[in-house]
Backbone bond lengths (Angstrom), bond angles and torsions (degrees), N, CA, C in turn:
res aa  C-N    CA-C-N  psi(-1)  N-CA   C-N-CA  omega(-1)  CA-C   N-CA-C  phi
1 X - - - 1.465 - - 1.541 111.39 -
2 X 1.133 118.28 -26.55 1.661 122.64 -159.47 1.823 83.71 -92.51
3 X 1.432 140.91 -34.65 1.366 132.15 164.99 1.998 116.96 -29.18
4 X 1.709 88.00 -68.71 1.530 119.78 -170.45 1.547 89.97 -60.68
5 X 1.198 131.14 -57.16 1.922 128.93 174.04 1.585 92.92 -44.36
6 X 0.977 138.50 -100.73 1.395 153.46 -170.80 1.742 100.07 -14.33
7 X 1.488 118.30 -45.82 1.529 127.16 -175.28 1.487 106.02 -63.35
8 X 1.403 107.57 -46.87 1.549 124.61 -165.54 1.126 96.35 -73.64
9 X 1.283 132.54 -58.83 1.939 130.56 -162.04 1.434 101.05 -68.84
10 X 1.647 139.02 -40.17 1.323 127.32 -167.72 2.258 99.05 -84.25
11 X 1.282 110.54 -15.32 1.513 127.69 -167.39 1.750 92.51 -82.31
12 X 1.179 113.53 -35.31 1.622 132.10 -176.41 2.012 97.43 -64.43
13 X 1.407 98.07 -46.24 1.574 92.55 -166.71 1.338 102.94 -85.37
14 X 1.578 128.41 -16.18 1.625 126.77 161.14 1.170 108.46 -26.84
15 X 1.624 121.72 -56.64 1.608 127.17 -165.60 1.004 125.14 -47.25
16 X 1.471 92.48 -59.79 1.418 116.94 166.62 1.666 128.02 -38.41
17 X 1.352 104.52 -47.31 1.754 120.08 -161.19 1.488 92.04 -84.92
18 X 1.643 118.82 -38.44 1.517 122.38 -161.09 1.538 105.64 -77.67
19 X 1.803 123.31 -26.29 1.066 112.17 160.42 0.979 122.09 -74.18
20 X 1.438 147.32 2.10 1.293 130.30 167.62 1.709 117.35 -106.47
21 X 1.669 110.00 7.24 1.367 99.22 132.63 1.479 138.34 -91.04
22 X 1.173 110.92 8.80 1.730 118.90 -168.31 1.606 99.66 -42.08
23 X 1.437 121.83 -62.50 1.338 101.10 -174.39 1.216 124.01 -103.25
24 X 1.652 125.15 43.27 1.241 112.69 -160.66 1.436 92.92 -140.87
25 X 1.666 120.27 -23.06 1.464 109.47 174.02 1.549 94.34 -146.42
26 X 1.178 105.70 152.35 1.664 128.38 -152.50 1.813 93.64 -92.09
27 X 1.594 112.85 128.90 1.505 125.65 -172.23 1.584 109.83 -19.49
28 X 1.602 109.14 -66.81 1.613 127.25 -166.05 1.736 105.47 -63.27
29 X 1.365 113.74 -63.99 1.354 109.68 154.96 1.883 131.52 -25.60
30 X 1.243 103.61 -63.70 1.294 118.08 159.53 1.740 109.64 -33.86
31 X 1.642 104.62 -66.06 1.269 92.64 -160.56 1.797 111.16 -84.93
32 X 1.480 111.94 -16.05 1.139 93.15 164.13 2.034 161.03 -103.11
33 X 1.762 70.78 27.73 1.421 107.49 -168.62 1.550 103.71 -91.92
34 X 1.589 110.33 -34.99 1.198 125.11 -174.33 1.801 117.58 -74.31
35 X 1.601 87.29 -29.48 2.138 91.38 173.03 1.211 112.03 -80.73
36 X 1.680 117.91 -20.57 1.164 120.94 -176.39 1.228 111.50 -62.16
37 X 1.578 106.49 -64.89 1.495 117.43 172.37 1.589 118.60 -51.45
38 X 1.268 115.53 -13.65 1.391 114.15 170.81 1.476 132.17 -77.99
39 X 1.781 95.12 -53.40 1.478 124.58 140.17 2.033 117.26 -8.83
40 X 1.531 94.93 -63.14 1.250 101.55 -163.83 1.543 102.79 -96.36
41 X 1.480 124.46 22.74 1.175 120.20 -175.02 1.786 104.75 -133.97
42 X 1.079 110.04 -9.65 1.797 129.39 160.98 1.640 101.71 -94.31
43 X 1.252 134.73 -36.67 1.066 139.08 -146.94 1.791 111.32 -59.16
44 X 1.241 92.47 -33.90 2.019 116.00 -165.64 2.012 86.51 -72.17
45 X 1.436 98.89 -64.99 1.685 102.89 -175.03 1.214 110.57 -53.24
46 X 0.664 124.99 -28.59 2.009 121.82 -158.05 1.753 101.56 -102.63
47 X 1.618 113.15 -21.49 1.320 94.71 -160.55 2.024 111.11 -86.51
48 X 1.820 106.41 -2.57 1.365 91.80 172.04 1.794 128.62 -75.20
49 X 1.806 86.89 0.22 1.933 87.53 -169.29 1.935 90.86 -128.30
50 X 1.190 104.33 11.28 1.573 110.16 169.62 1.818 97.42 -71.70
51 X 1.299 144.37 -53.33 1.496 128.43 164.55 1.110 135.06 -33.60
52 X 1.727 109.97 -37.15 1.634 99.83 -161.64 1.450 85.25 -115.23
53 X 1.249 144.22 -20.89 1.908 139.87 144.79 1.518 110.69 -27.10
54 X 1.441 105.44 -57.78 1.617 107.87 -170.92 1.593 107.57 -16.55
55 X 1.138 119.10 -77.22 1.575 123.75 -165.55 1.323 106.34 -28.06
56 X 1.538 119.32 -72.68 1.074 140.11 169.27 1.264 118.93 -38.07
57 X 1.106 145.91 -35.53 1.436 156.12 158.60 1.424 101.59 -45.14
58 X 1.327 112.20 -63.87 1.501 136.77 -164.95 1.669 95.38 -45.20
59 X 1.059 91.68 -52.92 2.182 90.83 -164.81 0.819 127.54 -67.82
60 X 1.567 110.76 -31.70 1.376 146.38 -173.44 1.141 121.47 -96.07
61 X 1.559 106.77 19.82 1.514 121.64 -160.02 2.081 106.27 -74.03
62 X 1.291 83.46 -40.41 2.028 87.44 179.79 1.186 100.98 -63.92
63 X 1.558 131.88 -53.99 1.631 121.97 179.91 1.611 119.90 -50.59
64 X 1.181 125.04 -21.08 0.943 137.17 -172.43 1.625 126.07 -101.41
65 X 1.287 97.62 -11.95 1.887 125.07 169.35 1.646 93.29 -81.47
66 X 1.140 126.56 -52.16 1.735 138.50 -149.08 1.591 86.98 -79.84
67 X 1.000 110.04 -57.23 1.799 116.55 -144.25 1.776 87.56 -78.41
68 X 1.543 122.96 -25.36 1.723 127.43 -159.09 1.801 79.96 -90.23
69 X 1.155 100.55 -43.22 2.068 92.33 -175.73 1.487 119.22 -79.53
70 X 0.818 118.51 4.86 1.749 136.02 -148.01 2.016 89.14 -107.07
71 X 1.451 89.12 -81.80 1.393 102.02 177.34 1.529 139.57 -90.67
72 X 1.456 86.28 -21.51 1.873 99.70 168.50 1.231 126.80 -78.26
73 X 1.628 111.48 -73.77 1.558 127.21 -175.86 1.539 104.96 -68.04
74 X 1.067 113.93 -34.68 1.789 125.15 -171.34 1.051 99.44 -77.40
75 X 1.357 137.81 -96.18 1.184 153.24 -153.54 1.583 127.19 -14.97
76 X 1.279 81.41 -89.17 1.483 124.64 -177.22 1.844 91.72 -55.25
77 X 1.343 110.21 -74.61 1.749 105.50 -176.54 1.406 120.51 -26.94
78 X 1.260 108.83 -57.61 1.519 132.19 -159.07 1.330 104.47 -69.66
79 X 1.559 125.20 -25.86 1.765 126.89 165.95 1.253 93.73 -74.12
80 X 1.337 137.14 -32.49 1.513 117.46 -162.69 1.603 102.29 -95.43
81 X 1.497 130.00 -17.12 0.907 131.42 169.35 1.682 108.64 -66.99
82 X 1.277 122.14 -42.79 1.238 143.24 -173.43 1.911 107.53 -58.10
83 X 1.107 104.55 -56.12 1.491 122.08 169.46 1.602 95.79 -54.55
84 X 0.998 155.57 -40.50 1.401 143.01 -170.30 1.528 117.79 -69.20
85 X 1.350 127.14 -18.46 1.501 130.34 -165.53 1.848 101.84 -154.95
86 X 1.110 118.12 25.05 1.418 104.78 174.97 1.749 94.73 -160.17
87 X 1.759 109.08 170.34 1.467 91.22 -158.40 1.891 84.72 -116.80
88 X 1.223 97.93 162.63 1.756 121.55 166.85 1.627 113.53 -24.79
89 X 1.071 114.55 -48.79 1.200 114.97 175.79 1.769 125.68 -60.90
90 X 1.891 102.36 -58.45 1.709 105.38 169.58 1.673 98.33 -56.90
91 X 1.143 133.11 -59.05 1.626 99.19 -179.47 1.201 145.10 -68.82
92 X 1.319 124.75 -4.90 1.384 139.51 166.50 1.992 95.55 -72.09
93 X 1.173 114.49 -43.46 1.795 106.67 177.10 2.102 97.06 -58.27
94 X 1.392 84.14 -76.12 1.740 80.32 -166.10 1.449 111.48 -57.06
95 X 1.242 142.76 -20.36 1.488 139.45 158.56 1.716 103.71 -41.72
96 X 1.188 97.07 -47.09 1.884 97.04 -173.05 1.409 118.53 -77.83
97 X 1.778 103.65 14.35 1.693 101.85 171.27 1.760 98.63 -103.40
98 X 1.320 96.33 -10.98 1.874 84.76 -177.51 1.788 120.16 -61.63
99 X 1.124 138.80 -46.76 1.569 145.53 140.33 1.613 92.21 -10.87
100 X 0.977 113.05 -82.77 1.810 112.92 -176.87 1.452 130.73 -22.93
101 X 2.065 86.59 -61.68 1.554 96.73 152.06 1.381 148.55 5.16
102 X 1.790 70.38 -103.25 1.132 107.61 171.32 1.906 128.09 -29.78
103 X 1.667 91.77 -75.72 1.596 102.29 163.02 1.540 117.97 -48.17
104 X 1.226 118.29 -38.50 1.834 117.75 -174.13 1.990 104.36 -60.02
105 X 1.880 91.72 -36.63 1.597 90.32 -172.21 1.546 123.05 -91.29
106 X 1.394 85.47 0.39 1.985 101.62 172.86 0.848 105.41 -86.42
107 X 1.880 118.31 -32.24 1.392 118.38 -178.56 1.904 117.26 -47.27
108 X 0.926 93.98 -46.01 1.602 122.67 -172.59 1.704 105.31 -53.05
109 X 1.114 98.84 -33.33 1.832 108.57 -174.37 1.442 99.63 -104.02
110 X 1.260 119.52 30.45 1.875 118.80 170.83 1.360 118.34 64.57
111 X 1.432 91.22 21.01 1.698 98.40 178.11 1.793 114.59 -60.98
112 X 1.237 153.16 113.50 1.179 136.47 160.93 1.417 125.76 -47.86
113 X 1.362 129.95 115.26 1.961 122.39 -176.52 1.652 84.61 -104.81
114 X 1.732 100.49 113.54 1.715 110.01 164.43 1.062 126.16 -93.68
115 X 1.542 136.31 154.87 1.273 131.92 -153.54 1.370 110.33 -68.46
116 X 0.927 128.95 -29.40 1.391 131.66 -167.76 2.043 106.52 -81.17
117 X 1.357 104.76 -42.29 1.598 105.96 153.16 1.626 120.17 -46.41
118 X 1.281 103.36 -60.17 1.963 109.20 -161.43 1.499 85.40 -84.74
119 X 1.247 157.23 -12.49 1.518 137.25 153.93 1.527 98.71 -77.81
120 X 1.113 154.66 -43.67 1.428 141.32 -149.51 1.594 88.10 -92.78
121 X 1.277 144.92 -38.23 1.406 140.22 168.02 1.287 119.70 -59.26
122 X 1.267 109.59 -50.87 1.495 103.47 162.71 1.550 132.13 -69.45
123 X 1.567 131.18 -5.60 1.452 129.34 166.93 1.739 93.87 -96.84
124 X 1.318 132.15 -36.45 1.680 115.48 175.34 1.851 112.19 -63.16
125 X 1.433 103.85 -30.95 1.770 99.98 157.61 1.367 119.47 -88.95
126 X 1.108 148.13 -7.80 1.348 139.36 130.05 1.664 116.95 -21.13
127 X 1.845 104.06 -61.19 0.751 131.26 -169.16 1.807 114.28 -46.84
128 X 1.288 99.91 -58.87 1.240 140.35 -164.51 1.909 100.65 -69.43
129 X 0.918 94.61 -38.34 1.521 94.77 170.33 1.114 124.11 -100.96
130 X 1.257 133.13 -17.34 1.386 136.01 155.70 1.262 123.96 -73.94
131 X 1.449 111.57 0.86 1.615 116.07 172.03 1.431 98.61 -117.42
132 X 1.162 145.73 0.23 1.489 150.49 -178.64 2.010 85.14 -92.66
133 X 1.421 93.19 -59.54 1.799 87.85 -165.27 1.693 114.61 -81.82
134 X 1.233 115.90 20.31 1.885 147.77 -158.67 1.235 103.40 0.12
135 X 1.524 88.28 63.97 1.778 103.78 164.74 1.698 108.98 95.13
136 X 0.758 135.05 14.55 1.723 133.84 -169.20 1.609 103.73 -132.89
137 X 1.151 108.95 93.07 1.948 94.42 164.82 1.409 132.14 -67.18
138 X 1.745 110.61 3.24 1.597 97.88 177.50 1.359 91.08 -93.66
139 X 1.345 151.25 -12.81 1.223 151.06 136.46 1.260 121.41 19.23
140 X 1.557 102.80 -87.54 1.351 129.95 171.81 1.943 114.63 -26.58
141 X 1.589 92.21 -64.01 1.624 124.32 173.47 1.161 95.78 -39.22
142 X 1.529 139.43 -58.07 1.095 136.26 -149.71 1.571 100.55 -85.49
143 X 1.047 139.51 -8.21 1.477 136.95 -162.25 1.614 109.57 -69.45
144 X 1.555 121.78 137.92 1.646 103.77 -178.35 1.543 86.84 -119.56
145 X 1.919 87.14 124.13 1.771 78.74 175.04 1.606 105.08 -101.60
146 X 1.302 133.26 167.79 1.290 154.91 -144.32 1.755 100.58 -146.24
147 X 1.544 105.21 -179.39 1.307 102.43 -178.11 1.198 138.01 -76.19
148 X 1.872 101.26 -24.73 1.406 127.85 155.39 1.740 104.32 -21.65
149 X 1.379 120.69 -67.36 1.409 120.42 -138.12 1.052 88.60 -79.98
150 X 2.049 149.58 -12.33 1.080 138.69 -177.25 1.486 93.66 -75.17
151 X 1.262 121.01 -43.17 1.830 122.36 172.27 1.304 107.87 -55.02
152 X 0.843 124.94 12.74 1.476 113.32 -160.13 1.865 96.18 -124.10
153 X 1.422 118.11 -45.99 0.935 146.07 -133.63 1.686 79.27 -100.64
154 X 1.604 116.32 -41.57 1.136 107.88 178.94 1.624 128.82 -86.63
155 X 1.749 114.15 -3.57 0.731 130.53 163.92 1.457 124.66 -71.36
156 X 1.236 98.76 -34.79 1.817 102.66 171.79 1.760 113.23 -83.62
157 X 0.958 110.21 -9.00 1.780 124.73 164.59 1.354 114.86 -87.77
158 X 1.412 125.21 -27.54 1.716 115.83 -174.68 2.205 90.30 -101.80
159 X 1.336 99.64 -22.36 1.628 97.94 167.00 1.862 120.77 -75.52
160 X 0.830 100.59 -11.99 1.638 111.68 -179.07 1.679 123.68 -81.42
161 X 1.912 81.28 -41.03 1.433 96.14 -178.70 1.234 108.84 -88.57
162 X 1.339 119.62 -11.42 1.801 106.83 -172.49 1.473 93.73 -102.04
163 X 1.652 123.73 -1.87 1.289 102.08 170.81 2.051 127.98 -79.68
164 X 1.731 84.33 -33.76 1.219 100.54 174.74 1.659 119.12 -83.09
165 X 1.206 117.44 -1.32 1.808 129.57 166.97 1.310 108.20 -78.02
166 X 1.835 113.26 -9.22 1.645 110.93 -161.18 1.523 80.51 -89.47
167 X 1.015 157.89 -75.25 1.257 162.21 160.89 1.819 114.37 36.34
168 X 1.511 86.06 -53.73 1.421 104.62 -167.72 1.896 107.60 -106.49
169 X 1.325 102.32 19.29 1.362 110.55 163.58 1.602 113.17 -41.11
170 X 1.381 114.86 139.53 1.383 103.37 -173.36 1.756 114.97 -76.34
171 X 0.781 159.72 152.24 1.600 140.79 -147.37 1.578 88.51 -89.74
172 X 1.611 119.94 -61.60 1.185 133.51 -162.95 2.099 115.39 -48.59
173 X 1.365 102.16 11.49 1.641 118.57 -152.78 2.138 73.71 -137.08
174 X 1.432 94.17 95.04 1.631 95.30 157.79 1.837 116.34 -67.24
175 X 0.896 115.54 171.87 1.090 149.03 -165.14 1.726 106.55 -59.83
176 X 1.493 103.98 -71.94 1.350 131.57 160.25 1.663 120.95 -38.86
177 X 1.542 106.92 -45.03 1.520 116.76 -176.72 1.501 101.13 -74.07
178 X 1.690 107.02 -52.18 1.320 92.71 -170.95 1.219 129.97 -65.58
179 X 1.573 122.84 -19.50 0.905 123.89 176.55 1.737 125.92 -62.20
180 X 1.687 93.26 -42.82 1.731 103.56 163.30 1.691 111.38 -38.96
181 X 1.300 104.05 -57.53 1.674 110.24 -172.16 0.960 129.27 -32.50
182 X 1.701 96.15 -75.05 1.155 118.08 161.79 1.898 128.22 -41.27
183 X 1.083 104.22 -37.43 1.515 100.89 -176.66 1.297 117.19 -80.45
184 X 1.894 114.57 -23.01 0.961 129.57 140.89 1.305 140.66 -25.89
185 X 0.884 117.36 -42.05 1.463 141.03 -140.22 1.551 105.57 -110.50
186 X 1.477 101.96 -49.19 1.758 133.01 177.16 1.484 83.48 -71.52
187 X 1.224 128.19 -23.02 1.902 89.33 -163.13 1.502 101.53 -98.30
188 X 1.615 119.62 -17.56 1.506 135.44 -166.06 1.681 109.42 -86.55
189 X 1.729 107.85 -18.24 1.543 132.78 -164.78 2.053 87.26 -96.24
190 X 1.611 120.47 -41.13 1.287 101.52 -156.61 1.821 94.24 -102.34
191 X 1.339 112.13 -2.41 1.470 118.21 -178.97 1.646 121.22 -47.24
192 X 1.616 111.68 -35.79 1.298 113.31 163.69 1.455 118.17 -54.55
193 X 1.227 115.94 -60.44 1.619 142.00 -149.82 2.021 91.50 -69.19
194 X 1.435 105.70 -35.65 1.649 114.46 -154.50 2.275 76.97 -88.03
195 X 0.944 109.40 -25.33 1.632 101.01 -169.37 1.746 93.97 -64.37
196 X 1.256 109.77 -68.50 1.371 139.71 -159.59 1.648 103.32 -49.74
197 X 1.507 120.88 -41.84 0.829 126.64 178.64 1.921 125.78 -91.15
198 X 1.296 109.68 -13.00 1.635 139.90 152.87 2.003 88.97 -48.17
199 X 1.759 117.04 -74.81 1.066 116.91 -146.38 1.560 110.94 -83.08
200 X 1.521 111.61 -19.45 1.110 113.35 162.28 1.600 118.27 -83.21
201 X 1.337 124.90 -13.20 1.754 124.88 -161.50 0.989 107.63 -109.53
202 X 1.303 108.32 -45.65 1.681 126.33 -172.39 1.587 91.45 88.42
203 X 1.330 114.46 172.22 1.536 128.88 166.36 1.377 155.15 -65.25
204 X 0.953 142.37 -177.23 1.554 119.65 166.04 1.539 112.01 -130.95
205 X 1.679 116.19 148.34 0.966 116.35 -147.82 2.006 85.84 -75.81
206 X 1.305 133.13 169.44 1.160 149.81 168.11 1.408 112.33 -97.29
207 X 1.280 120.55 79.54 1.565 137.29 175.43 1.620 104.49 -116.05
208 X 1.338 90.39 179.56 1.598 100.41 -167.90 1.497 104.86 -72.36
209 X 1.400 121.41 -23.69 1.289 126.75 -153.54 1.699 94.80 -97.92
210 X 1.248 120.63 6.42 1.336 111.76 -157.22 2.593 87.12 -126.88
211 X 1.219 91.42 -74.14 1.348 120.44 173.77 1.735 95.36 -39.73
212 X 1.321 119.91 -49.86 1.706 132.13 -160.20 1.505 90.63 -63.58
213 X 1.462 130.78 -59.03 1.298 120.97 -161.33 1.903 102.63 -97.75
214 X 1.129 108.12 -6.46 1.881 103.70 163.95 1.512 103.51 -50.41
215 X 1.468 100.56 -64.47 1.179 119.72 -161.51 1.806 110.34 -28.73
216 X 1.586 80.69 -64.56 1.842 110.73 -162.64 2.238 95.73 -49.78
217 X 1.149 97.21 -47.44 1.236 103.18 -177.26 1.574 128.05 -76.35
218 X 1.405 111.48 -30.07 1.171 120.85 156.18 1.681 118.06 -58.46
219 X 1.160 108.38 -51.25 1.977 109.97 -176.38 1.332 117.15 -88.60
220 X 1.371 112.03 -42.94 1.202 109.52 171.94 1.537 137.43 -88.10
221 X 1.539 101.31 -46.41 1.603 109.26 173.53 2.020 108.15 -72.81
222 X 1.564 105.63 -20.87 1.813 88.30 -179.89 1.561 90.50 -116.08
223 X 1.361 137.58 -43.81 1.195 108.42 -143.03 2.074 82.12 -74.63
224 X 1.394 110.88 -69.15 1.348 117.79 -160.25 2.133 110.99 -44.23
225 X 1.550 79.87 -64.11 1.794 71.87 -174.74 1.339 97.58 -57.74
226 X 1.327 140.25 -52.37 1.651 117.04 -172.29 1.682 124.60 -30.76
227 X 1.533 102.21 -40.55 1.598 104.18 -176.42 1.416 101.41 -84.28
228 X 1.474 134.62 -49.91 1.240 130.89 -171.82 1.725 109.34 -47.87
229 X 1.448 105.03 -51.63 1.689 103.82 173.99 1.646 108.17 -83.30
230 X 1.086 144.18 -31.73 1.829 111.77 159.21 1.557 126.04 -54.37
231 X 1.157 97.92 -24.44 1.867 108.85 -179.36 1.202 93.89 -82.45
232 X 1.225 141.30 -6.95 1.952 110.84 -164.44 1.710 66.30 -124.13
233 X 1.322 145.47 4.85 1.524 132.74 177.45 1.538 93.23 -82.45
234 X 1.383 113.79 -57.24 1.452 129.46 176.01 1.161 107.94 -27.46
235 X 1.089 117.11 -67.13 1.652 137.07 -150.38 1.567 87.30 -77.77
236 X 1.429 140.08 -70.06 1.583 122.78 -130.83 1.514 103.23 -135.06
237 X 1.665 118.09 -3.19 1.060 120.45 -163.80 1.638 139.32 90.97
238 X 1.383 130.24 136.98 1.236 133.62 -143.00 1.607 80.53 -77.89
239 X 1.361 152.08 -23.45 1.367 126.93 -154.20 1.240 111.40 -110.56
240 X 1.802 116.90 -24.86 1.137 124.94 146.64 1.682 133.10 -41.48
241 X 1.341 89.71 -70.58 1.669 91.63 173.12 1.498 121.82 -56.31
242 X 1.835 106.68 -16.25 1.930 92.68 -161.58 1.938 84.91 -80.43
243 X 1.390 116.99 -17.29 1.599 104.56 171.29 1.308 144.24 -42.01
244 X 1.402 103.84 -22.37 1.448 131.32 177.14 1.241 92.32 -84.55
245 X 1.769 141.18 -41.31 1.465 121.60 -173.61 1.333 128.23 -70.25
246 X 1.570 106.70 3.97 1.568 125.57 153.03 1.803 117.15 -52.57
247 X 1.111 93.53 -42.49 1.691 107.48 177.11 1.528 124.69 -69.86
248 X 1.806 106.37 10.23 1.753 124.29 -175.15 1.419 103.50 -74.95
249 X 1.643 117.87 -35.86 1.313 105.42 -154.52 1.605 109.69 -94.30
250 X 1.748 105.95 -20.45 1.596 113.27 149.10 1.220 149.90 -35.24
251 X 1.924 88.88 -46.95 1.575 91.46 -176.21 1.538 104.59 -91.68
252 X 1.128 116.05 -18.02 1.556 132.53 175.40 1.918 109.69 -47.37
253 X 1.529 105.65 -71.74 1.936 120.29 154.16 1.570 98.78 -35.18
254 X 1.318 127.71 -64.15 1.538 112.98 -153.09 1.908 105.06 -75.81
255 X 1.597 122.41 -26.17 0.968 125.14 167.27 1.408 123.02 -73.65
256 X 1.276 127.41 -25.33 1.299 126.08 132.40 1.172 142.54 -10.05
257 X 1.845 93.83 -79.11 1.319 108.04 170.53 1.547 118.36 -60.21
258 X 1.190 125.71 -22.51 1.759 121.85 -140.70 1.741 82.69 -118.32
259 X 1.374 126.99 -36.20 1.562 114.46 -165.43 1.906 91.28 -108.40
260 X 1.409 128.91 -33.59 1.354 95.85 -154.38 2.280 82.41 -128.47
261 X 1.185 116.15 45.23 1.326 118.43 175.59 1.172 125.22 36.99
262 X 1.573 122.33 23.20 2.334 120.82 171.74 1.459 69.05 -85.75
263 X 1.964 56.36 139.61 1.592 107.43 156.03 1.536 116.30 -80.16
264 X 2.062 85.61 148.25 1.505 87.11 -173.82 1.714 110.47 -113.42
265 X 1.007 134.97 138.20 1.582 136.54 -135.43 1.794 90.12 -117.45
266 X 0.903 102.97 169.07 2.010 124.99 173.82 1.371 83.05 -57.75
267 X 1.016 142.09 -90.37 0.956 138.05 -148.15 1.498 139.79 -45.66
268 X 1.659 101.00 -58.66 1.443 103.35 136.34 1.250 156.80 9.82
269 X 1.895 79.13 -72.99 1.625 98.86 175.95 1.370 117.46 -65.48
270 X 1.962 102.85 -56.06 1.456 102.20 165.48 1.574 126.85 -43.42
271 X 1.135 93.68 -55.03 2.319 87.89 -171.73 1.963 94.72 -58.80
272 X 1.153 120.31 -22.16 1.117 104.71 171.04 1.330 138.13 -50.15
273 X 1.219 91.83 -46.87 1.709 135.74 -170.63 1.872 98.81 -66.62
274 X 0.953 112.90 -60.41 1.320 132.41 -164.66 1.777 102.02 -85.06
275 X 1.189 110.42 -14.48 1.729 117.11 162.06 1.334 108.49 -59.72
276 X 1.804 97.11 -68.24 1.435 110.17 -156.36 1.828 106.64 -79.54
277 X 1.305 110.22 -28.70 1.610 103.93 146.00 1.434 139.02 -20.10
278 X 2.090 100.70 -74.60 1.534 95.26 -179.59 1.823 92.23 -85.41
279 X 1.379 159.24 34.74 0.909 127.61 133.27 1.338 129.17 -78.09
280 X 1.418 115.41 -24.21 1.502 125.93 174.42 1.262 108.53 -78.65
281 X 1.321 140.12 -18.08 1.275 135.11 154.35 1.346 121.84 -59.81
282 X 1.487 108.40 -64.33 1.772 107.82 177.29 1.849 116.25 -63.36
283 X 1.245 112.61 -7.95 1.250 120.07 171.09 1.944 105.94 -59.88
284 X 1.526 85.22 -79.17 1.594 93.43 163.49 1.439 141.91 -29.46
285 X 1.530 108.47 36.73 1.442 105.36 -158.08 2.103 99.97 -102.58
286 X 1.253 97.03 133.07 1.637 106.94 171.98 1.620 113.31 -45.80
287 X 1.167 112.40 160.14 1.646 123.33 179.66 1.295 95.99 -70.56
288 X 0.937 156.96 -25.35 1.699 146.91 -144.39 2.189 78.17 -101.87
289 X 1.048 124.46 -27.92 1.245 109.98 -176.92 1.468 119.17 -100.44
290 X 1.186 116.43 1.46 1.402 128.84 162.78 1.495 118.67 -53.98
């Protein structure tokens, strides 16, 4: 669990970094500059057991198209597409259906959801929405969603499925390799889309303000959180770990507070409180629900 935390808190500062390209580099661009740089930052680790993997790569080549489009080319774009026409708030709601997801699509693979999970998920989304609407339920009512949030909506669906596809990772495909592949794979899958959008967008200039947050997102938000959240998938399961991604809209308020000075209100604190509650509950789940 403390992996999948580690995924979520550096995935928390994505938001952050990705709004301050909103107008300076175009979604697809964005996202495929960022696998590149990821690409080339797994590339050194992965390439002494990239020889004797090959085979294995080779066979496993369709699982590895699905799972590279699922979570690579898809994913990641479709939040930055999402950020273009809808505001911070509708995606922090539909972000908090991905956990849900998740479990509905584990369901599907004979996953067991035990009571003590689907009650502790449901008070950290309680949670989660009562700190999006900061304490007011006609709030919610009032929200105008746009087309963004269908991007959005589909981003937490191509994230669900590539969490629960990790499952069936082939064993003989370390950790490290797959990750090369995959990012591989995502950058050769979004190479059309990144042309098309070059000739329609034109480019972006390469300044500090542009290059500064590639960077952050390339090494940290794909290469690092990518391994920290397949390893805690490894370890405890895709429906377990997406429980901790209840804990996005927390660290999001406390990074707020600590890098750009909002204030944090009573309220806050509570939906906080009552987040990290039902996640430590559904954490706690008996072996018979494993």
């Amino acid at each position: 669990m403390l992996l999948a935390a580690v995924a979520t808190v550096v995935w928390s500062g994505n938001f952050v970094v990705a709004r301050a390209l909103h107008d300076a580099v175009p979604p697809v661009q964005t996202a495929f500059w960022r696998w590149v740089i990821a690409l080339l930052a797994v590339l050194p680790l992965a390439w002494p057991q990239l020889r004797a993997q090959w085979p294995a790569l080779r066979r496993h080549a369709g699982y590895l198209t699905v799972a590279s489009l699922l979570g690579i080319a898809c994913f990641n774009t479709f939040i930055y597409q999402a950020g273009q026409s809808t505001s911070a708030t509708n995606m922090a709601v539909i972000a908090a259906a991905s956990p849900l997801l998740i479990v509905v699509f584990d369901r599907f693979t004979g996953r067991r959801i035990g009571g003590r999970r689907a009650t502790g998920m449901l008070i950290a989304l309680a949670g989660v929405l009562a700190l999006v609407a900061k304490g007011s339920p006609a709030a919610l009512l009032e929200l105008d969603f746009a087309t963004g949030d269908l991007w959005m909506l589909a981003a937490g669906a191509t994230f669900a499925g590539y969490s629960v596809l990790l499952r069936r990772r082939p064993k003989e495909i370390s950790g490290i390799v797959f990750l090369c592949a995959t990012f591989a794979v995502g950058v050769l899958l979004l190479a059309p889309a990144y042309a098309i959008s070059l000739s329609a967008q034109g480019g972006f200039a390469p300044t500090a303000s542009t290059v500064g947050p590639l960077l952050y997102v390339g090494v940290f938000s794909s290469a690092i959180a990518y391994f920290t959240w397949n390893k805690a998938v490894a370890l405890v399961g895709a429906a377990r770990a997406g429980i901790v991604y209840y804990l996005q809209p927390l660290v999001v308020a406390v990074l707020s507070f600590a890098l750009l000075g909002e204030g944090v209100t009573v309220v806050q604190v509570g939906c906080m409180a009552v987040i990290v509650g039902g996640v430590a509950l559904a954490a706690k789940e008996r072996k018979a629900d494993r």
